[in-house]
C-alpha positions in Angstrom: -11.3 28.8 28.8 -14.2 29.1 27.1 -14.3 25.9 25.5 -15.2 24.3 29.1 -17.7 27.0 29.5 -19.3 25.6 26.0 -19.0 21.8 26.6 -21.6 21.3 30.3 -24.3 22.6 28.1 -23.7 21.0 25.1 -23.6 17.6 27.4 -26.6 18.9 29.3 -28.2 18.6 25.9 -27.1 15.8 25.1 -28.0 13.9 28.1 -31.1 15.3 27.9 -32.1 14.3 24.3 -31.2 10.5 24.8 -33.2 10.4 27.9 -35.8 12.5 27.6 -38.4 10.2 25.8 -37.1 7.1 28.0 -39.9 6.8 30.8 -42.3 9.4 30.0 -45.5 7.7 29.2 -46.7 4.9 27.1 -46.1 4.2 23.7 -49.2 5.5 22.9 -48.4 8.8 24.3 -46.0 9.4 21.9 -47.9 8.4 18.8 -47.0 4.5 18.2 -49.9 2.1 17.9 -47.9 -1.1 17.9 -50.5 -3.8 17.8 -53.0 -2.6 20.6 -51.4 -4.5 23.4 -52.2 -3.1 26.3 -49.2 -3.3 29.0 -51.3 -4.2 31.5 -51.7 -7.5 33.5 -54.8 -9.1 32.6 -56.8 -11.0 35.0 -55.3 -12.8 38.3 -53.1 -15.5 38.2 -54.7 -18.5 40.7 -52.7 -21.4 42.5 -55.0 -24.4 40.2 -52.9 -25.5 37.4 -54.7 -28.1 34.6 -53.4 -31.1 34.4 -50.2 -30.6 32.5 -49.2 -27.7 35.7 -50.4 -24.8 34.0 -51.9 -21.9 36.3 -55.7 -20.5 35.6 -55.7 -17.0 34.5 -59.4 -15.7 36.5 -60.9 -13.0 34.4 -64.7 -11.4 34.8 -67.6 -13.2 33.5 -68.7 -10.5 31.5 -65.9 -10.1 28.3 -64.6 -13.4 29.2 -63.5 -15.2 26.0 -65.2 -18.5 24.9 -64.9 -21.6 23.2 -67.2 -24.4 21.5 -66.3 -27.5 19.5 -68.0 -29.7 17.0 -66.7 -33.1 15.8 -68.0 -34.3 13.2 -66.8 -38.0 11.3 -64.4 -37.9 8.1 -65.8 -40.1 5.8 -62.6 -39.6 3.7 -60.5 -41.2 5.7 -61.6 -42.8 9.5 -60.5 -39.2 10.6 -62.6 -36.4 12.7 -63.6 -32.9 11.6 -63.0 -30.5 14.4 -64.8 -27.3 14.4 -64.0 -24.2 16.8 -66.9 -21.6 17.6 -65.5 -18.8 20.0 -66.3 -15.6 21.1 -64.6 -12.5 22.4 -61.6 -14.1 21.5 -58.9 -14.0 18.7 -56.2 -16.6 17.7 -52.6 -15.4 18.2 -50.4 -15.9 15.2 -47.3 -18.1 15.4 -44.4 -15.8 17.0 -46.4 -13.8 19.2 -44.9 -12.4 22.4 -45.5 -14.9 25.9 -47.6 -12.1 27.4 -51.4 -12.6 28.1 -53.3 -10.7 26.5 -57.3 -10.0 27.0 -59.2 -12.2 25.3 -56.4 -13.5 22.6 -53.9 -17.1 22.9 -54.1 -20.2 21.1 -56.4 -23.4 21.8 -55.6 -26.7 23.2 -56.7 -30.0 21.9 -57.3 -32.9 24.0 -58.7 -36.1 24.0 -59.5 -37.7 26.9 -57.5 -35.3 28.9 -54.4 -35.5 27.0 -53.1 -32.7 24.2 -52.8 -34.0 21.2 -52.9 -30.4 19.1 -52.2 -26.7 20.0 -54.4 -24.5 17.7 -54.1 -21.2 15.8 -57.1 -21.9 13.5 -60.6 -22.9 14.2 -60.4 -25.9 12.5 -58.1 -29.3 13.3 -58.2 -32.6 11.5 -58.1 -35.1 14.2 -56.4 -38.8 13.0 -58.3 -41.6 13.4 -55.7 -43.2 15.7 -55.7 -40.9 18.2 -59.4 -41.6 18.6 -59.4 -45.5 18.9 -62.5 -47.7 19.5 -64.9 -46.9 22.2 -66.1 -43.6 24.1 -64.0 -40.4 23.9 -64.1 -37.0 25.7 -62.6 -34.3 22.9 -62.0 -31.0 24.5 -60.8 -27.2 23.2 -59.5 -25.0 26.3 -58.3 -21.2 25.8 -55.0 -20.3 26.9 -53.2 -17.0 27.0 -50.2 -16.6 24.7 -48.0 -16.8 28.3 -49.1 -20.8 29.0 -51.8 -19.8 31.5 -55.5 -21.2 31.5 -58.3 -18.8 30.7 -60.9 -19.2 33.7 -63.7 -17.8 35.0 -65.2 -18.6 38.3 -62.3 -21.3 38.9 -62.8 -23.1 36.0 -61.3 -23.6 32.7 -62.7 -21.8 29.4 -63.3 -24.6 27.8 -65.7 -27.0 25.8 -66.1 -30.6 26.0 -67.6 -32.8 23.1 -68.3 -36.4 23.6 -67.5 -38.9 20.3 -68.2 -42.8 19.9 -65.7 -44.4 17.8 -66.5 -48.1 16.1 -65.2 -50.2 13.7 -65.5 -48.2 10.2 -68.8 -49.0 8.3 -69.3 -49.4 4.6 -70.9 -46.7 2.6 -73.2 -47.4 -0.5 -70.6 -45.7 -2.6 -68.4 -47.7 -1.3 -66.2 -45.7 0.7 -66.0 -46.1 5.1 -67.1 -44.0 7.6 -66.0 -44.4 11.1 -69.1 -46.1 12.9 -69.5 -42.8 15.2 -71.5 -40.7 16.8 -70.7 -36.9 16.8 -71.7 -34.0 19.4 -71.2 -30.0 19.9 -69.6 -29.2 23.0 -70.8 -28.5 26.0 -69.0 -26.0 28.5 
């Protein structure tokens, strides 16, 4: 029968077609960019968590990504002005994949310790209420896109500014600015 003769190397063919890309090298070795992700873990996952339970992600000193913050007063409306500085670093967009990825996540907002904003942008308006009167510790820590905490040397990637909120003062236009004193971050 030479139909039977015909059909194992037809299927031979076949088999091999459909599995002959699967497995052999990286997307990149076939031509496909994607979006520069590299498959590779990044860094080394440490037993410290922050405060909310979330592991440190150690990475090298040198490259490591980095963050500063500036508050400034809203005269507009008892609010605060955020402002984001970082460096080797790049603000995932909304849908991206839970995968770290060097030097790229989103940024945590906290005041006194607790979030009050995840960011994708460099810039936050922070409401006058969650900054009531008195002495407050606003601070911006890096986290990979998979929940983990960028750190270096053990400690979070992160900057610290101090604000002093008071009762909201007068202006001579007329309008209030919260009686505050603003700072840049410190690491």
């Amino acid at each position: 029968m030479s139909w039977s003769r015909a059909l194992l190397p037809a299927l031979a063919v076949c088999a091999l077609l459909l599995a002959g890309p699967a497995g052999c090298g990286s997307a990149d070795a076939h031509g496909h960019k994607g979006d520069g992700v590299s498959p590779s873990p990044v860094g080394k996952v440490l037993d410290e968590t922050d405060e909310q339970g979330r592991h440190y992600r150690e990475v090298d000193k040198k490259g490591a990504p980095g963050v500063g913050v500036e508050v400034e007063p809203d005269a507009a409306d008892d609010s605060w002005d955020v402002t984001l500085t970082v460096h080797d670093f790049r603000f995932s967009p909304a849908g991206a994949k839970p995968v770290a990825v060097a030097g790229r996540g989103t940024v945590r907002l906290l005041v006194d310790g607790r979030t009050v904003a995840r960011l994708r942008v460099p810039e936050y308006h922070l409401a006058g209420a969650l900054v009531p009167h008195g002495t407050h510790h606003v601070t911006a820590r890096l986290y990979a896109d998979d929940g983990t905490v960028w750190a270096v040397h053990g400690k979070p990637v992160e900057s610290t500014a101090d604000i002093t909120a008071s009762s909201a003062q007068a202006t001579p236009d007329g309008g209030k600015v919260p009686g505050s004193t603003s700072a840049q971050g410190t690491k």
